[in-house]
N, C-alpha and C positions, 0 to 999 in steps of 0.2 A: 706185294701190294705197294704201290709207290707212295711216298714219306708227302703229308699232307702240309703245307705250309703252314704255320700259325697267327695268329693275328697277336701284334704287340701286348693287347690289355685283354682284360675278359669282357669284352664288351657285350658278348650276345647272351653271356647268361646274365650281367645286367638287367641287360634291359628288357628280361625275362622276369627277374625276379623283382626289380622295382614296384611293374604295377601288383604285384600281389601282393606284397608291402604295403602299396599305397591300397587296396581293397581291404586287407584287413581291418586297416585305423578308418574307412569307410565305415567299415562294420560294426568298429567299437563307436562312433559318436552317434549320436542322435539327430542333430541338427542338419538338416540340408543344406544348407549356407555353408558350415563347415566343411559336409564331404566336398563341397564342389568344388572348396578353394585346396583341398587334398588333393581332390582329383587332380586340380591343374599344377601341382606341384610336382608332382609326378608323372603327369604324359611329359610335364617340361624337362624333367631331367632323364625319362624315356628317350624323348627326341634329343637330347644331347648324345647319350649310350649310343642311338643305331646311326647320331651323323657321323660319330666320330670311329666309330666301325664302318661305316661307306667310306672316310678319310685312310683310315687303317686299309681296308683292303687294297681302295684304290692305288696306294704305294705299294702295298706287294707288288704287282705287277704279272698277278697269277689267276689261272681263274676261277680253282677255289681255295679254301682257307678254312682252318678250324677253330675254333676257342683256343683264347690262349690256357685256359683252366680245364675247361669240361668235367668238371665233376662226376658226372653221369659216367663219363668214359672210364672212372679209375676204377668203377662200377663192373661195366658191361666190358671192358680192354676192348673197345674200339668208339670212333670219333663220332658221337651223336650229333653235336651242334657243329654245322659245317655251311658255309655259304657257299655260291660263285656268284659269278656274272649275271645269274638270272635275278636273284634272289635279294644281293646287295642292295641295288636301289630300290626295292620293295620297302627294305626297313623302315627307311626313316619318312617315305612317302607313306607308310600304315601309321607310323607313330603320328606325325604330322597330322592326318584326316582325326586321330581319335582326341588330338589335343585342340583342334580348331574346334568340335565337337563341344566338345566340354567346357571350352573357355565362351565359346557364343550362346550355350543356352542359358536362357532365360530365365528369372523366377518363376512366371508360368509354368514352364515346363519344368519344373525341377522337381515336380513332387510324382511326377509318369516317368520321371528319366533316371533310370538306375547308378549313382556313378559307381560304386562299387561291384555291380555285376559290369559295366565298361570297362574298368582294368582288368579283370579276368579275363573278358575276352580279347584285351592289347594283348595281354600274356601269350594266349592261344595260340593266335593269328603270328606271332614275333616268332613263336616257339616253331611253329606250324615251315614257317618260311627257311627256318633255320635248319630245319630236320632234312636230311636227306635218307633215311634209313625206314623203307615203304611201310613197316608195320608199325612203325612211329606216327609216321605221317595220318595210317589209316585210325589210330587210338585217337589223334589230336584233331582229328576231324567231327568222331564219335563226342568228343566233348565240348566241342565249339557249338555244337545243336542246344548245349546243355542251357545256357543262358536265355538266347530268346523263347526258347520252349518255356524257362521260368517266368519271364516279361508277362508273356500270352496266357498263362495262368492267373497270373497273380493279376491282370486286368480283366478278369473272366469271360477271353474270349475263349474260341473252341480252337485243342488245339490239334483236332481231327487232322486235315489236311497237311499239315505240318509234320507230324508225328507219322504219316504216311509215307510221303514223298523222302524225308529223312533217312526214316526208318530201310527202306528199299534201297535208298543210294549206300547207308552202313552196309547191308546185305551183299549188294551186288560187288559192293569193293572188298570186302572181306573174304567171298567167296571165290571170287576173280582172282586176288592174290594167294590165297590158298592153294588152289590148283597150277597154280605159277610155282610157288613155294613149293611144292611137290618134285618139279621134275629138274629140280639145283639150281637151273641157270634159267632167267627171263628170255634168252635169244630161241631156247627149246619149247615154248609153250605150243602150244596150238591156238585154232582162232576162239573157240569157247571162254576160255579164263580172259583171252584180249577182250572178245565182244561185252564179258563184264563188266571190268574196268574202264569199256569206252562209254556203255551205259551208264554207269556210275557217275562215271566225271558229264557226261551230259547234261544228267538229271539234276546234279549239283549246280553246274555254270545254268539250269534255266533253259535250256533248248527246248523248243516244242516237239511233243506235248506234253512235256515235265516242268512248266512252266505254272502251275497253275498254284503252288506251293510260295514263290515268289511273290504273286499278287495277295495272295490271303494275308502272310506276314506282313507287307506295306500298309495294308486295309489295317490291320489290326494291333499292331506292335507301334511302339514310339518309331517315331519317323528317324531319330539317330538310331537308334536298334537294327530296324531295317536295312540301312543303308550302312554302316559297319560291319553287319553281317557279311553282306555281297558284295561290298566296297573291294576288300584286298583278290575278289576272284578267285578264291582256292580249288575251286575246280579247276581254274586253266593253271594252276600249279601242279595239280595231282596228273594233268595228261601228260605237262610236260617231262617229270620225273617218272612216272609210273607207265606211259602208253607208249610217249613219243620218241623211247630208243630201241626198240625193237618192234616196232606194230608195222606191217608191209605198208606203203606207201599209197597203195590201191585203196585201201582200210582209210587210212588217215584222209586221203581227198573226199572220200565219201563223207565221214563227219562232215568235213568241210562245207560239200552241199545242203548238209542239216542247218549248219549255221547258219548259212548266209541264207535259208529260206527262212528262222528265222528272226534273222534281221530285217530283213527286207517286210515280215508277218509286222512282226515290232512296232518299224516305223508305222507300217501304216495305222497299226492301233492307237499307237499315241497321238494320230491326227484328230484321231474322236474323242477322245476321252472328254469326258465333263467334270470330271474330280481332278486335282492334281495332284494325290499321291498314284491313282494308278497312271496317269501320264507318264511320270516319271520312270514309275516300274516299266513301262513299256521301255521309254527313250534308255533308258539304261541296261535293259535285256537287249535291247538290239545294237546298239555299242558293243555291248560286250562279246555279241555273236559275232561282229565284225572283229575283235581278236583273235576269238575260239576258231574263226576261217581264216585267217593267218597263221595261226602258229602251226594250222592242220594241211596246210598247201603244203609243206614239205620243200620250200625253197629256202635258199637264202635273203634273197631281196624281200619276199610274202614274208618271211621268221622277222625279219629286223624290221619289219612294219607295226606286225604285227606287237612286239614289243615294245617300238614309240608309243604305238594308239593304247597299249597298256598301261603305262605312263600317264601318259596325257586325259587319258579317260576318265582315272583314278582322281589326277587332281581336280582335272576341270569341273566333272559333276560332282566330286568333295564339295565343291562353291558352290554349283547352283540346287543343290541340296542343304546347305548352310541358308542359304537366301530365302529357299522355300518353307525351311524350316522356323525361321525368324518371322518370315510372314505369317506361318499358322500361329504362333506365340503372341499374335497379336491381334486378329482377327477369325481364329479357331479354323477349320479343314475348310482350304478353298477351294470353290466352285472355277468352273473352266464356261460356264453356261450362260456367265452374266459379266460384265464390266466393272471389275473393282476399284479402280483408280486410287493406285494406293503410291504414284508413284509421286506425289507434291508434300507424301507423308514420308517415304524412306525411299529417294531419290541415288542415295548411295547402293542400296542394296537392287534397286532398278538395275542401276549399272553391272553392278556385278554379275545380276541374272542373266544380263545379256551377252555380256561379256564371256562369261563360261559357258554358257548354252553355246555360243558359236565356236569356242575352243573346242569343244567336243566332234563337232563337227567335220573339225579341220578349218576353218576359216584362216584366212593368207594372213600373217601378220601374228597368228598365236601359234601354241606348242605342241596344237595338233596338226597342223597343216602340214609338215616334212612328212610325220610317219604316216598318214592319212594317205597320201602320194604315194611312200612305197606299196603299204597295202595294197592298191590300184592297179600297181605295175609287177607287184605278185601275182595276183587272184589274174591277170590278164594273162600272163605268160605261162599259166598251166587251163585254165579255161578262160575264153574271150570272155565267152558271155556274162562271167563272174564276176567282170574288171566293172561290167555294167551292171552287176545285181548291186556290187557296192555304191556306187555312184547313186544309185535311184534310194536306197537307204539313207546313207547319207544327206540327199535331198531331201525326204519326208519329214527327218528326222528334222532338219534346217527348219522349216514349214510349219513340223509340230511345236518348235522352240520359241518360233516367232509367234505363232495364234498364244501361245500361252502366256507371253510378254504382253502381248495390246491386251489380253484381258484382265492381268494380275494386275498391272502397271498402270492404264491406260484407260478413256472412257471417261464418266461421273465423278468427282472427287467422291473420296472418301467421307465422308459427314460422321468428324468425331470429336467429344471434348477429350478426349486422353491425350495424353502426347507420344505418338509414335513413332517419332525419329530416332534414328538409330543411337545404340548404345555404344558406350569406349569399345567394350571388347566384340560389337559389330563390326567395326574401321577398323579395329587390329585385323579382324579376319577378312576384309574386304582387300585391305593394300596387301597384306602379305602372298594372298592367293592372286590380284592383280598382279603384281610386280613376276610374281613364277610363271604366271601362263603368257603374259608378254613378254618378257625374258627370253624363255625359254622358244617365244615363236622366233625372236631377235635376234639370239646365240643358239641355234638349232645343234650347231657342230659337237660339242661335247656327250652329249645324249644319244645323238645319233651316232655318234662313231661308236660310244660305248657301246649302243644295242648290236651294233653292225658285228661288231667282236665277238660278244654274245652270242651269235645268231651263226657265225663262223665254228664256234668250238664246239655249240651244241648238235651241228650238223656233222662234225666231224664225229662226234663222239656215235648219232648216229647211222653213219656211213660202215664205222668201225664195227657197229652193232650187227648191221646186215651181212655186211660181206663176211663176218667170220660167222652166221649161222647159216651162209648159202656155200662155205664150204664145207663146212659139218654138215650138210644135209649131201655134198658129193662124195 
């Protein structure tokens, strides 16, 4: 077994173990004002733990890296917490979403929004990203369901649908890997335990017609809840680890048509929508489909797109879920059906909505437009007509961003005595997430080379996969 690099400090059990620290003293106060200034005490020094773990690896110069400590390991004598290429800038991009979270919500929402069930699921999600050991990954999955299923209780809705669609993707992955585990080596399975584990991670990421699980939780959980849940995409984690080094390449293009149908479904439903949390659920399920048909093309140029637009998704709709969410804290769940003009009241956060809506997209000038392209010129180069299923997604989705801009923003002033211009820790979350998605459309190179590497080794590693189980099969 080849000698795993380590990483200088223990950064990733850090930044494991902070927020559950910082959940506990949640747990002990009473006051919501307090947890909330705990909470942001602690995504702050979270998000210090995994930048400076992306700095640490980055100087390795390897592409992956274990805890310098791992506790667990002196446990089990092998490396539980271990990152690479993929996973790295995962970190501090989850840490980041869940402390923009927490530092913009509002008193309003403070008394629906959990901060102490939030840091258990930073934990999770950090834990989750850090774990390459599959029966690991599949326990830290089983417990990431644990919190918003408690949300959805504890605001009494039903949490039927949820607890189903869940429940089935636990089953199928457990079962999936079970029959994997049976016969020693992943490259010996047959197609039955892969078809599980592709269904699993399907049903997970949202693909239709396992989609239906997604929309219930937006409808009915805190609107940060939701969108932290699906935010870090651990399903297009579990394919990448658990499916995508041994599943025949036939197999994987096929998902691939799943997704990008879809996407393509998505878009078009977010054109209609008259609410704006299921809008969103659409625009952001079919984003995320146009990953899940990247990472599942099985190229190089499709793989290193596909993980820009992972990147850039993650931050971009971080923002305009932030924006949308600041706006329900002040005028309670908006309507898509009528003209709010709310934008002479939070003219700051107008911009932002617009601003990230189009970075999602890929718009020329932000930090989804490079990966957005490769995507394009992946999906073209193994099916044409795919290069155009994206393109017509992407458009809808452009379309569905803008109708929901002229109506949140735009139209009738808003007629109010409150004052609802933005808060300090609004402008903190507005410039900080402006400055990244322009930035990063501005200085493309860094991100991009790094995914393109990425994209290189995880290819290799499954090239290496195939070819030595099509010589054990001669």
């Amino acid at each position: 077994m080849p000698i795993i690099p380590e990483l200088n400090l223990p950064w990733l059990e850090c930044s494991i173990v902070l927020p559950l620290i910082g959940a506990a003293a949640c747990a002990i106060t009473k006051r919501k004002e307090a947890s909330q200034t705990i909470a942001i005490v602690f995504t702050w020094l979270t998000l210090i733990c995994t930048g400076c773990e992306f700095f640490d690896f980055t100087m390795l110069n390897t592409f992956e890296a274990s805890d310098h400590w791992d506790f667990i390991s002196w446990v089990s004598q092998q490396k539980i917490l271990v990152i690479d290429e993929l996973s790295a800038p995962l970190l501090p991009l989850t840490a980041l979403l869940y402390l923009l979270t927490v530092v913009s919500t509002l008193h309003t929402k403070t008394k629906r929004f959990s901060f102490g069930m939030a840091l258990i699921s930073e934990a999770i999600v950090l834990a989750t990203l850090s774990c390459h050991t599959p029966w690991l990954i599949i326990l830290l999955q089983a417990i990431s369901c644990v919190p918003p299923w408690i949300e959805l209780r504890n605001r009494g809705a039903s949490t039927r649908v949820f607890s189903i669609h869940m429940g089935l993707f636990l089953v199928l992955m457990t079962v999936g890997w079970l029959l994997i585990d049976k016969t020693g080596n992943p490259e010996n399975a047959n197609l039955i335990p892969v078809a599980f584990l592709i269904a699993a991670a399907l049903l997970r990421a949202g693909v239709i017609p396992g989609h239906l699980w997604m929309n219930d939780l937006f409808e009915n959980a805190s609107l940060g809840t939701a969108f932290l849940f699906v935010a870090p995409m651990t399903g297009a984690y579990v394919v990448m680890h658990l499916v995508l080094p041994f599943t025949p390449s036939w197999a994987m293009q096929s998902i691939a048509v799943l997704s990008l149908i879809t996407a393509v479904y998505s878009a078009g439903m977010a054109m209609i929508q008259n609410e704006a949390r299921r809008f969103f659920c659409y625009l952001f399920l079919s984003q995320a489909s146009l990953v899940l048909t990247g990472l599942e093309i099985v190229t190089t140029i499709g793989l290193t797109g596909a993980l820009c637009v992972w990147l850039s998704i993650s931050l971009s709709l971080g923002g305009f879920v932030l924006t949308l969410r600041s706006i329900e804290s002040r005028i309670g769940r908006v309507r898509l059906d009528r003209f709010n003009g709310m934008y002479e009241h939070t003219p700051t956060l107008g911009g932002l909505f617009l601003l990230t809506g189009l970075a999602s997209i890929g718009f020329p000038g932000t930090i989804g437009f490079v990966g957005m392209e490769l995507l394009v010129e992946g999906a073209v180069g193994v099916f044409p007509i795919a290069g155009l299923a994206v393109v017509v997604a992407a458009a809808l989705n452009g379309i569905a961003i803008l109708r929901a801009y002229f109506r949140i923003f735009t139209g009738k002033k808003f007629q109010t005595l409150a004052v609802l211009r933005s808060k300090p820790s609004e402008r903190f979350a507005v410039i900080l997430l402006a400055v990244l998605v322009l930035g990063g459309g501005i200085w493309p190179q860094p991100s991009v080379s790094s995914r393109h590497h990425a994209a290189n080794s995880l290819m290799k590693i499954r090239n290496d996969s195939v070819r030595g189980h099509e010589v054990e099969n001669k």
